[in-house]
DRENKOL-377527 format. One line per 8 residues: their letters; for each residue x, y, z of N, C-alpha, C. Coordinates in Angstrom, 1 decimal. Example, Ala and Ser with C-alpha at 12.3 -4.5 7.8 and 13.67 -1.06 7.14 Angstrom:
BEGIN
as	13.2:-5.7:7.8:12.3:-4.5:7.8:13.2:-3.3:7.8 | 12.8:-2.2:7.1:13.7:-1.1:7.1:12.9:0.0:7.9
//
This chain:
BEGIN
xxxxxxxx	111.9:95.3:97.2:111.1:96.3:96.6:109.8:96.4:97.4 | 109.2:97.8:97.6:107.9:97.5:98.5:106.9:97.3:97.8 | 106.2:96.1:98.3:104.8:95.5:97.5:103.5:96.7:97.5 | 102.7:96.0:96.5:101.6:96.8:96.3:100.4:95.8:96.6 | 99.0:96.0:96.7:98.1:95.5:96.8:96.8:95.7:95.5 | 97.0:94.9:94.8:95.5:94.8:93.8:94.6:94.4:94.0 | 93.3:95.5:94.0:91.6:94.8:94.3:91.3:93.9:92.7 | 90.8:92.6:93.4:89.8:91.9:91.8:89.0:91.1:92.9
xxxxxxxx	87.8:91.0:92.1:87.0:89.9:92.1:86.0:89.2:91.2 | 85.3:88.9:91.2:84.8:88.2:89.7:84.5:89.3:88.9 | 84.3:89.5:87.6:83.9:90.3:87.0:85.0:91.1:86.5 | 86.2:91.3:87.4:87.1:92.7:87.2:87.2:92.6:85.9 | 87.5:93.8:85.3:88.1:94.2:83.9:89.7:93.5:84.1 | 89.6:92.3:82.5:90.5:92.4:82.2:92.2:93.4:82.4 | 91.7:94.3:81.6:92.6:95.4:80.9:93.2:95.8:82.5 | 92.4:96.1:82.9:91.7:97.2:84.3:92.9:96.2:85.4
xxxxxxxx	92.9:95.3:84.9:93.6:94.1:85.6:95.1:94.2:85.9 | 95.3:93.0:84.5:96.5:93.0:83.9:97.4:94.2:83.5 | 96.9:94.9:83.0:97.2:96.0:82.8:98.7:96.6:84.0 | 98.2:96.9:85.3:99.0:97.8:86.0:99.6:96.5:87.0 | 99.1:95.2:87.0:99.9:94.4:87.5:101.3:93.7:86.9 | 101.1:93.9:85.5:102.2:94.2:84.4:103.5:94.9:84.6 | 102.7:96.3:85.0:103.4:97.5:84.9:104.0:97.8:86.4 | 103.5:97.3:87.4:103.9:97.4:88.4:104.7:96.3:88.7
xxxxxxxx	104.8:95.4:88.4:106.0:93.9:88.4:107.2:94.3:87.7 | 106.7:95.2:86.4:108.1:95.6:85.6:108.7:96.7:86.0 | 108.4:97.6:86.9:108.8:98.3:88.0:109.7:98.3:89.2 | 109.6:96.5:89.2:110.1:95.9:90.8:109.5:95.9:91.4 | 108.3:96.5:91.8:106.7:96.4:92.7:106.5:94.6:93.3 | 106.6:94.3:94.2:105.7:93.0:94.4:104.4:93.4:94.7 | 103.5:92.6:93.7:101.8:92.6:93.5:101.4:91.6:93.9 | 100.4:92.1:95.3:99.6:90.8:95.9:98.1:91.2:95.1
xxxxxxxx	97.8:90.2:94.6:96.1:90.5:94.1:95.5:89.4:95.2 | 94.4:90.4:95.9:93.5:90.3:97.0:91.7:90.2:96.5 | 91.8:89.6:97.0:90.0:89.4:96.5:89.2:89.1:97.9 | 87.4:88.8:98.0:87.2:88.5:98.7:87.6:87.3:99.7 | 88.0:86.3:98.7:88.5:85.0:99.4:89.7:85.0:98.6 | 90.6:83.9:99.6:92.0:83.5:98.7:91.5:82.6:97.6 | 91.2:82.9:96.3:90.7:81.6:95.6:91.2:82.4:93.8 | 90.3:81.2:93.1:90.4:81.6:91.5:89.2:82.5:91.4
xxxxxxxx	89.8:83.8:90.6:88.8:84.9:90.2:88.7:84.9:88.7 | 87.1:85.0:88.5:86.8:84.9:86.7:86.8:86.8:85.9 | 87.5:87.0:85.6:87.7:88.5:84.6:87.3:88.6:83.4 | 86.5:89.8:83.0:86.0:89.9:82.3:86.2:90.7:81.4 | 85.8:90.6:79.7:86.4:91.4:78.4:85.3:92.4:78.5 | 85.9:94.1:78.7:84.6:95.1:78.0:84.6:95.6:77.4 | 83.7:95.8:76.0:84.1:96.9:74.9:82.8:97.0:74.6 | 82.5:98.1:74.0:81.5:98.7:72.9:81.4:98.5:71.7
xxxxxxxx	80.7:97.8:71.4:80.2:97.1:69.9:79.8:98.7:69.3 | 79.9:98.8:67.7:79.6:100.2:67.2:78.2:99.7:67.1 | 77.5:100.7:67.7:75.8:101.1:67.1:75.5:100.8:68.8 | 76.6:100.9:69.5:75.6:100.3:71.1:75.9:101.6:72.0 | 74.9:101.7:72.8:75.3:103.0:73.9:75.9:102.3:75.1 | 75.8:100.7:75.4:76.3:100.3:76.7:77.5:99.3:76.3 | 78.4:99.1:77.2:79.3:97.7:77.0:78.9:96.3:77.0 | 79.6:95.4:76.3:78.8:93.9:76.1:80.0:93.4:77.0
xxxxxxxx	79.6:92.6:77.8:80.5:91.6:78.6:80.8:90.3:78.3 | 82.4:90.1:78.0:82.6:88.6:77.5:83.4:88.1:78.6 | 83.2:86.7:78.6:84.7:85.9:79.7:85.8:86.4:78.9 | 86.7:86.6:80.0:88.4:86.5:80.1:88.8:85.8:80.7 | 90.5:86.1:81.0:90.9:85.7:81.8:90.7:85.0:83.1 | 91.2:84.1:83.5:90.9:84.1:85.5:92.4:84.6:86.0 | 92.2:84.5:87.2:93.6:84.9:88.4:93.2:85.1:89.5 | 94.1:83.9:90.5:93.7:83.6:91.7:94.6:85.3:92.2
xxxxxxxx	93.5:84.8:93.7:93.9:86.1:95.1:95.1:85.4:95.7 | 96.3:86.1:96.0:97.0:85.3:96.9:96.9:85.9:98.2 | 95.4:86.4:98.3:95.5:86.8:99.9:93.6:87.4:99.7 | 93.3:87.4:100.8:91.8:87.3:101.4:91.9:88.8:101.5 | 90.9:89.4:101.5:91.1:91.4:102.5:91.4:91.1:103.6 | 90.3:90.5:104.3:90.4:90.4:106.0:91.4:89.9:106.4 | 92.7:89.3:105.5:94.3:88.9:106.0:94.8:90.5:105.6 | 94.8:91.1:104.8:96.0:92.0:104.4:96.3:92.9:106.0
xxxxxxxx	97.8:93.4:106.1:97.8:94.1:106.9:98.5:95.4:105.7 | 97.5:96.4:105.6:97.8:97.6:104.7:99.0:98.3:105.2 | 99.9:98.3:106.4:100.9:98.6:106.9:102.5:98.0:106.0 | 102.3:96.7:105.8:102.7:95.9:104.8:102.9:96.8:103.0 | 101.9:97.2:102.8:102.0:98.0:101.6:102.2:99.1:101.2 | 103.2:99.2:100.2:103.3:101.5:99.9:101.9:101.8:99.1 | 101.3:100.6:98.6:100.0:101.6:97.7:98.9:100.6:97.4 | 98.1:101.0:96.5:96.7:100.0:96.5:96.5:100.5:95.2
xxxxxxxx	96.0:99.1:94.3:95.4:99.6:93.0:94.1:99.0:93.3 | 92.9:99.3:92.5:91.8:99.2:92.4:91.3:99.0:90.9 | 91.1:97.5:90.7:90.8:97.1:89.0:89.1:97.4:89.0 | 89.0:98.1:87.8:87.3:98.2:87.2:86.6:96.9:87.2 | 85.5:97.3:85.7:84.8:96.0:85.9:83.4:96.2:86.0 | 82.8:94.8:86.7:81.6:95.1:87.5:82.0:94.6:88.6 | 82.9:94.2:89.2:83.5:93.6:90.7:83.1:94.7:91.1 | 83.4:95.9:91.6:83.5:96.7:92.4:81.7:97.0:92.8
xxxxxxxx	81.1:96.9:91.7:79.7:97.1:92.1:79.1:96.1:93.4 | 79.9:94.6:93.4:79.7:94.3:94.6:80.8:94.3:95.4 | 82.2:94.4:95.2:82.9:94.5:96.3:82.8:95.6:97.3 | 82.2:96.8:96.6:81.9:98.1:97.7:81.1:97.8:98.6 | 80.8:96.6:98.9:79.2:95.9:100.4:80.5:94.9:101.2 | 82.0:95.0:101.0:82.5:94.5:101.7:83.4:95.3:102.7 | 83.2:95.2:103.7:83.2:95.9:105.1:85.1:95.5:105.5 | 85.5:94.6:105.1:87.0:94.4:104.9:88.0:95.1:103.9
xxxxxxxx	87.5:95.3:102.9:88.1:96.3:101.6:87.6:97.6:101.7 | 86.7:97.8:102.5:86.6:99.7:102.8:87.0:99.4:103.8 | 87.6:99.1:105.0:88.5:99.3:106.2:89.8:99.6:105.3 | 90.1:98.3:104.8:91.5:98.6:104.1:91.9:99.6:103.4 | 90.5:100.2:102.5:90.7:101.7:101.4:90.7:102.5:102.5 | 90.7:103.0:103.7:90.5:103.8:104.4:91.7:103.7:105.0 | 92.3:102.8:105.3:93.7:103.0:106.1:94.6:103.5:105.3 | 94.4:103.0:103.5:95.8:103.3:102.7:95.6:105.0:102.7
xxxxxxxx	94.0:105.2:102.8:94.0:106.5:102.6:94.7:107.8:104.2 | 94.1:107.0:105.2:94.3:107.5:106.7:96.1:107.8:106.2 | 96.6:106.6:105.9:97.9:107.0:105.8:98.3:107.4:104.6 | 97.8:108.2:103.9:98.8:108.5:102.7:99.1:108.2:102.0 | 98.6:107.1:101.7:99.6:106.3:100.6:99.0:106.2:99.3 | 99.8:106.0:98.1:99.4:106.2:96.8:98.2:105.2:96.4 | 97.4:105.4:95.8:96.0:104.7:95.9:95.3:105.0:93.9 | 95.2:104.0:93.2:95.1:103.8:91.9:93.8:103.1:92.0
xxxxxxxx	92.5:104.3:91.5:91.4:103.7:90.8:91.4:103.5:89.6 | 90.4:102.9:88.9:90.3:103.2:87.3:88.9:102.5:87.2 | 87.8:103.4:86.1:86.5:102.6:85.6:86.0:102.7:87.0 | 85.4:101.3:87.3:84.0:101.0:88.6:84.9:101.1:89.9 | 85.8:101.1:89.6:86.6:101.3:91.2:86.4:102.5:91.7 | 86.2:103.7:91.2:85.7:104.8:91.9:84.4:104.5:92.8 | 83.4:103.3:92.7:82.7:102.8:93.3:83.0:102.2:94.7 | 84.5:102.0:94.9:84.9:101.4:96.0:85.8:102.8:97.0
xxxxxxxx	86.3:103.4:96.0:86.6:104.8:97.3:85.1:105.8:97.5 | 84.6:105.5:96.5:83.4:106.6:97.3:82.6:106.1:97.9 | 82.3:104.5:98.2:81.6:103.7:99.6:82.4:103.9:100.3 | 83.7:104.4:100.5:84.7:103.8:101.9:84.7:105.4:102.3 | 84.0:106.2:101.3:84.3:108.2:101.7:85.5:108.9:102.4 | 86.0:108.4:100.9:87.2:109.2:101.1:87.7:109.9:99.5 | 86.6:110.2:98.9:86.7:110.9:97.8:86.2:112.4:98.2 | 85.5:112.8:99.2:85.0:114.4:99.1:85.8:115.0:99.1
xxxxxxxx	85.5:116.1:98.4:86.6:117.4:98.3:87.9:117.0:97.1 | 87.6:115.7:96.1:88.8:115.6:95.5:88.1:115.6:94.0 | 89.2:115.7:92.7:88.5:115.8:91.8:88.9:114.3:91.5 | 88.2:113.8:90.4:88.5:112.4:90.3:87.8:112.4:88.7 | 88.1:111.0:88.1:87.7:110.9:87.0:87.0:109.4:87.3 | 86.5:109.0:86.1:85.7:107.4:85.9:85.2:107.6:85.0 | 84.4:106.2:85.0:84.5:106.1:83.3:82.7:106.8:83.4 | 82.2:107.7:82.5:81.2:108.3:82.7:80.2:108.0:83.3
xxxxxxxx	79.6:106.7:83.1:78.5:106.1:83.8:78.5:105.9:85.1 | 79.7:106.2:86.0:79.9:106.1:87.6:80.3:107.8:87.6 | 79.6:108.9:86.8:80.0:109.8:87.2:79.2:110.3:88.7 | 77.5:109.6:88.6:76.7:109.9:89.4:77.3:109.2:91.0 | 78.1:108.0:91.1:78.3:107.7:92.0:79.9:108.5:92.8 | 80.7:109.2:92.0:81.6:109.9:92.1:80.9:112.0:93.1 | 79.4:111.9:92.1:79.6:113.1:93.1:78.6:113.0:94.0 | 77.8:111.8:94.2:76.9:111.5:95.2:77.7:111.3:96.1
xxxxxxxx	79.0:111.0:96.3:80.2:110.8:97.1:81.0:111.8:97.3 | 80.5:113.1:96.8:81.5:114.7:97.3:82.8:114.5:96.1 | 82.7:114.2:95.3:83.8:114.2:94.7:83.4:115.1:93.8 | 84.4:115.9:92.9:84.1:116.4:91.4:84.6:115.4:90.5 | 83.7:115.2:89.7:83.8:114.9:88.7:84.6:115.8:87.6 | 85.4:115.0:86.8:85.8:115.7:85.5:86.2:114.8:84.5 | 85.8:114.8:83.4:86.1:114.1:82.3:87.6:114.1:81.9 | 88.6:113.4:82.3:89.9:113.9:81.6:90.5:112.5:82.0
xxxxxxxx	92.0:111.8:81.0:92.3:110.3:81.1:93.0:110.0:82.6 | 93.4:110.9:83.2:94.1:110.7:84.8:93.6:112.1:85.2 | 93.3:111.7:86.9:93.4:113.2:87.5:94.0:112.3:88.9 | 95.2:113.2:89.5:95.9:113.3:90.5:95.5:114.4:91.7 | 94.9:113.7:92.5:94.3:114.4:93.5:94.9:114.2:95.0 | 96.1:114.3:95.2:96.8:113.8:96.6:97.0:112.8:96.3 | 96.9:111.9:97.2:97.2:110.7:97.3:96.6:109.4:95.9 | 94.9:110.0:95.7:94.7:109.0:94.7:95.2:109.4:93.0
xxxxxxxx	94.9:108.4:92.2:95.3:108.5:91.1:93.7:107.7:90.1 | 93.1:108.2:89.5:92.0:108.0:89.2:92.1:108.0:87.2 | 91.6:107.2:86.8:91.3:107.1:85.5:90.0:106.8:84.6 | 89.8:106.8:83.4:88.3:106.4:83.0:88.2:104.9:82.9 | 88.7:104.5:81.7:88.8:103.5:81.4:90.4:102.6:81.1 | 90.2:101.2:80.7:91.8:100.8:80.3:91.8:101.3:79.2 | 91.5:101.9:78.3:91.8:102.8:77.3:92.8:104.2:77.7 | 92.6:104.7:79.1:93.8:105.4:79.7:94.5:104.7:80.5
xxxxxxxx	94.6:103.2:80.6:96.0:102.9:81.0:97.5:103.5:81.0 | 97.7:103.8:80.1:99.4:104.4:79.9:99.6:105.5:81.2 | 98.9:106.8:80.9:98.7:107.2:81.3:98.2:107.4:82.8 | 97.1:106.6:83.2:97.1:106.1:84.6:98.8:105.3:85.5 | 99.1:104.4:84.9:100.2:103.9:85.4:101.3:104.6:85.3 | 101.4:105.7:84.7:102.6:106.5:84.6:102.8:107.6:86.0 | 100.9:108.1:85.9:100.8:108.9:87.1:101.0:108.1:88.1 | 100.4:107.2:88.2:100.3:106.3:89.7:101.8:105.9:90.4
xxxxxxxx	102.6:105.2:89.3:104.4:105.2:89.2:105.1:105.9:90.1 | 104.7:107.3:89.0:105.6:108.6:89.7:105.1:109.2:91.1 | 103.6:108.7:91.6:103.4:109.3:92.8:104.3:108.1:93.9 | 104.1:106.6:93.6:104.5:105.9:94.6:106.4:106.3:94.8 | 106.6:107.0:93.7:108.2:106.8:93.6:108.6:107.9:94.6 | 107.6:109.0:94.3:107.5:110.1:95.4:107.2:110.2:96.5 | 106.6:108.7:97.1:106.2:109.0:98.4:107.3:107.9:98.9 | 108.1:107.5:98.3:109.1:106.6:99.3:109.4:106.8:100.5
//
C-alpha cells in the first residue's frame, strides 16, 4: 500500500495527530511521522475552557519521528499530512519541510492541512489562488499568503485538503481519503 508522510513536532495537536494517522493506517496507508530530527516528539492537548477567548495547552501524548525531513525522499510518498498545534509556528523556519511541501505540491499529490498547519503551506507558497480553511486565528496568515480564506469544516482545493480544527476531523479525513484514492 503506498505510504504517506506525517508533519509533528513538539507541540503538535494531539487530535490533529492521532487522529488521521489512525485513519490512514486503517485504510492500509503506511504512515511515516517525520519531524525535525529522528527522535521522541512531546504533543499537546487543546481546548477552550468556557468563559476563555483563547485555548489552554496541556501535555499529551509523545511519538517518536521514524524519519528526519532532510532524509525523506517525497517521490517515496502518494501524500503528506500536516498535524496542527503550535509545531507548525516553528516548523514553518525549516528550510527542509518547505522543500518537501513544495515538491508534494510541484507534483500533485494529495496534501492534508488542519489548524496551524496552514502555517506551513503558506511559508512554503503554495496556497495563492486557493481557498482554504483553518482554525480562525491563522486566518491572517492564510491570506497574507494569497489564499482565501473561508470558514467552513473541509475545503478541497486541487490537490490540498484543508480543515479548522480536530473538531473537523471526520470530515477532513474523509475528504483527504477520497482525494488520495483518486489520485492513484
Amino acid at each position: 500500500m503506498p505510504q504517506i508522510l506525517l508533519v509533528i513536532g513538539d507541540a503538535a495537536e494531539v487530535l490533529d495527530t492521532f487522529y488521521p494517522l489512525h485513519r490512514l493506517q486503517e485504510e492500509g496507508y503506511t504512515v511515516h511521522v517525520a519531524g525535525p530530527e529522528k527522535r521522541l516528539y512531546h504533543l499537546v492537548l487543546h481546548e477552550r475552557p468556557p468563559g476563555w477567548d483563547i485555548t489552554e495547552e496541556r501535555p499529551g501524548y509523545h511519538l517518536a519521528a521514524d524519519v528526519a525531513f532532510r532524509e525523506v525522499d517525497p517521490a517515496s510518498y502518494a501524500g503528506l499530512v500536516i498535524s496542527g498545534g503550535r509545531a507548525p509556528e516553528y516548523l514553518r523556519y525549516d528550510t527542509d519541510l518547505l522543500n518537501l511541501t513544495r515538491a508534494f505540491f510541484a507534483a500533485n499529490k494529495p496534501v492534508a492541512s488542519v489548524c496551524h498547519g496552514i502555517e506551513i503551506v503558506a511559508a512554503a507558497d503554495v496556497i495563492r489562488g486557493r481557498e482554504v480553511t483553518t482554525v480562525a486565528k491563522c486566518k491572517l496568515d492564510a491570506e497574507f499568503s494569497g489564499g482565501k480564506y473561508v470558514d467552513r469544516e473541509v475545503v478541497v482545493s486541487g490537490n490540498l485538503v484543508t480543515a479548522r480544527t480536530w473538531h473537523d476531523n471526520p470530515a477532513w479525513m474523509r475528504a483527504y481519503i477520497r482525494l488520495l484514492k483518486e489520485s492513484r
